[in-house]
Backbone as a ProteinNet text record, in pm:
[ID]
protein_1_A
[PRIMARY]
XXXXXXXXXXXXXXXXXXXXXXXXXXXXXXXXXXXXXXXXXXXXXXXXXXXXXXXXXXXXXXXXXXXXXXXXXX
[TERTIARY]
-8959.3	-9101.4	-9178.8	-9292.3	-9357.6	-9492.5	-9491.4	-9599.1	-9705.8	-9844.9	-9949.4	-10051.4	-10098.2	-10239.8	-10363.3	-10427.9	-10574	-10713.2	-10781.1	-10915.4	-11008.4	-11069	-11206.4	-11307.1	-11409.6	-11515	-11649.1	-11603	-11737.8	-11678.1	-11530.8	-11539.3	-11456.3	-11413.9	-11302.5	-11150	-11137.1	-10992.8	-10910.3	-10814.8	-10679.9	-10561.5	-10501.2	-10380.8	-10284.7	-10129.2	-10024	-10010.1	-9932.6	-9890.4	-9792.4	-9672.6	-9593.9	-9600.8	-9595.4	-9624.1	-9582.4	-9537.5	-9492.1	-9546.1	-9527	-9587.7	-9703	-9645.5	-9712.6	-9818.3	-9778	-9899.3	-10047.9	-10117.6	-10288.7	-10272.8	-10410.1	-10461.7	-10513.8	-10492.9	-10552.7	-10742.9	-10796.2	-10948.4	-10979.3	-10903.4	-10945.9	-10915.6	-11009.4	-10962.7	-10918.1	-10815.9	-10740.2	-10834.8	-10905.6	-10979.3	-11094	-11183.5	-11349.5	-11327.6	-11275.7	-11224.2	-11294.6	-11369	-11435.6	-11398.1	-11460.6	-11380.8	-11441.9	-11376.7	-11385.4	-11274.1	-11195.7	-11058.1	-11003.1	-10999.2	-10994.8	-10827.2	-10758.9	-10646.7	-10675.4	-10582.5	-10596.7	-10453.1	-10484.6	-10408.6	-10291	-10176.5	-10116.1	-9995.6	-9920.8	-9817.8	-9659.9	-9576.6	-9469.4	-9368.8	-9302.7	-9242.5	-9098.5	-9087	-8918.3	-8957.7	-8845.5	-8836.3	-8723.8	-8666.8	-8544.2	-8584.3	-8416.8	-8408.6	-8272.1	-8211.3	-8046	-8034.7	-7864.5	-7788.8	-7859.3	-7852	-7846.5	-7744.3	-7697	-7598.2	-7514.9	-7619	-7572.4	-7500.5	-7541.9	-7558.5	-7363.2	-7327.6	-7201.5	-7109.4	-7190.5	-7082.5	-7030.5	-7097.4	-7092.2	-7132.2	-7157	-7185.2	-7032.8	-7022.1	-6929.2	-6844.8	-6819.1	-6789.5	-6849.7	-6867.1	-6887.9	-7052.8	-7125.4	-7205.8	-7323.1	-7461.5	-7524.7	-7592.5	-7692	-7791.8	-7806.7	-7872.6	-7913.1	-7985.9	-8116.6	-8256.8	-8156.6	-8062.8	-8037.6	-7947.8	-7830.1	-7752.8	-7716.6	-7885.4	-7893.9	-7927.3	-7972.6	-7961.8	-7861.3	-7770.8	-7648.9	-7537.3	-7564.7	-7422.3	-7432.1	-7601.7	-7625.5	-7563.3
3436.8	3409.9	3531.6	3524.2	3657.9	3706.1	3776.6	3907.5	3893	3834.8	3798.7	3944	3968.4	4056.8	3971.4	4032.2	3994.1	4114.2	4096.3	4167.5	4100.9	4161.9	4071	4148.8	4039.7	4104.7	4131.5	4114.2	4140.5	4301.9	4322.2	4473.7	4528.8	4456.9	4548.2	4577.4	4505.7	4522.5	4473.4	4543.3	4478.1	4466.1	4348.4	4292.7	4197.2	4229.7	4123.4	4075.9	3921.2	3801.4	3712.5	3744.6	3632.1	3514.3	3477.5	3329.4	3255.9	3093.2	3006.5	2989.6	3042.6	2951.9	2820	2725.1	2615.2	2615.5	2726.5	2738.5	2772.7	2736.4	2744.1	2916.6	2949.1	3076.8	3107.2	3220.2	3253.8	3253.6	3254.5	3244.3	3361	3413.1	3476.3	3589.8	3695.3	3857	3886.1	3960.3	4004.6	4073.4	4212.1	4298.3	4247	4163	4132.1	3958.2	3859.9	3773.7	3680	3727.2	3659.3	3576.9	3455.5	3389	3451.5	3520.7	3593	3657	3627.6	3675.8	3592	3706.9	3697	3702.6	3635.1	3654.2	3769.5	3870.7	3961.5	3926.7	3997.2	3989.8	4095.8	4132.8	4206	4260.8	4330.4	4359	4286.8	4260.8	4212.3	4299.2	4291.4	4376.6	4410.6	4368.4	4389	4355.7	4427	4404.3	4365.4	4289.4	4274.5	4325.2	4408.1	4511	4473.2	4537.9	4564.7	4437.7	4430.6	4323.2	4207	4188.1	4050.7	4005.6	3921.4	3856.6	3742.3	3679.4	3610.2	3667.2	3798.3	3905.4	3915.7	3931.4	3998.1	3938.5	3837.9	3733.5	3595.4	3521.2	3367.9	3323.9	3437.6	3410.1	3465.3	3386.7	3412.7	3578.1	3628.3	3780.6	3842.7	3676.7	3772.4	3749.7	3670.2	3626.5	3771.9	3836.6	3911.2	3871.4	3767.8	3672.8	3533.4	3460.4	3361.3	3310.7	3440	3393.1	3390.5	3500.6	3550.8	3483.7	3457.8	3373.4	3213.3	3149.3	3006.1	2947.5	3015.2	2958.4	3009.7	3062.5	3078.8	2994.3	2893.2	2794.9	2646.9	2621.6	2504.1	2515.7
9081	9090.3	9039	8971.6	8893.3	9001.8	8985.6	9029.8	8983.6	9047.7	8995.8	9068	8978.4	9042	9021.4	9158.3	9185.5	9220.5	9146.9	9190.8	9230.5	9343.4	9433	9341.7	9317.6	9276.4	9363.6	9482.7	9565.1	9607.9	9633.7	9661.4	9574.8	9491.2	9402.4	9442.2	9587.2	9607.9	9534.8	9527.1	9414	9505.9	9488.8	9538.5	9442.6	9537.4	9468.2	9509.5	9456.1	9505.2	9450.8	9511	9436	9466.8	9390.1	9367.9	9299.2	9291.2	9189.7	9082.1	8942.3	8874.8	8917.6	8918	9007	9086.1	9159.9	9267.2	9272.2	9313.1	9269.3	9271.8	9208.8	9211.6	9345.3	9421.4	9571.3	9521.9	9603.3	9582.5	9708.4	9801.2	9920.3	9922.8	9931.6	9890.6	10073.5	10063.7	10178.2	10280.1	10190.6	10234.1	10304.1	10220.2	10278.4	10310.7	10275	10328.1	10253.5	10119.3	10049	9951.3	9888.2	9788.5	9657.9	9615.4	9464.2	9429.9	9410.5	9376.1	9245.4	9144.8	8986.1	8959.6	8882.9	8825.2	8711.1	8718.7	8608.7	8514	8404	8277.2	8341.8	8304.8	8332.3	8224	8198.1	8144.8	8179	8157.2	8215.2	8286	8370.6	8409.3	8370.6	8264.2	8195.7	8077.9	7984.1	7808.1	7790.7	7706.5	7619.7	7503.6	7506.5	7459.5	7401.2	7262.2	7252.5	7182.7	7157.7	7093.7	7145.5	7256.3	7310.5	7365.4	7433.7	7491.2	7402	7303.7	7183.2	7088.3	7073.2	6992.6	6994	7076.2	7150.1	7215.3	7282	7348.4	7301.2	7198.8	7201.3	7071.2	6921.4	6785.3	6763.5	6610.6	6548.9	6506.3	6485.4	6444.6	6294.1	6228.6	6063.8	6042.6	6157.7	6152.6	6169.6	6096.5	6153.3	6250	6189.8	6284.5	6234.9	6350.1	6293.9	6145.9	6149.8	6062.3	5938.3	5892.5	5765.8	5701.2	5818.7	5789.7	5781.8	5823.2	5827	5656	5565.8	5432.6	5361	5400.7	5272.9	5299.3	5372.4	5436.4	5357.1	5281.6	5184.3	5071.4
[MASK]
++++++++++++++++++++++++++++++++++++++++++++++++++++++++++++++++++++++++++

């Protein structure tokens, strides 16, 4: 489940919340108990990075990649 941040705009408190996908946006700031509580934009908290798991585990051996190697097989 992902890590949603929230800012109230009546006091500026900032809070987290995990939460479902699915699940509505909170509207109720923790701090002042008010309904103004903004979904913020955020960064993600992990990168893929490296070979890959395709990369290494489950493509062919002579193969580099997909993109390069999908038109020289016509």
């Amino acid at each position: 489940m992902p890590i949603y941040e929230y800012l109230c705009e009546a006091c500026g408190h900032r809070q987290e919340a995990l939460q479902k996908i699915s699940d509505s946006p909170l509207t109720d700031c923790e701090a002042c108990h008010q309904p103004k509580l903004k979904k913020m934009i955020s960064a993600a908290g992990f990168r893929l990075s490296g070979s890959g798991w395709y990369e290494t585990d489950f493509k062919g051996s002579k193969k580099k990649n997909l993109t390069s190697d999908s038109g020289s097989d016509s």
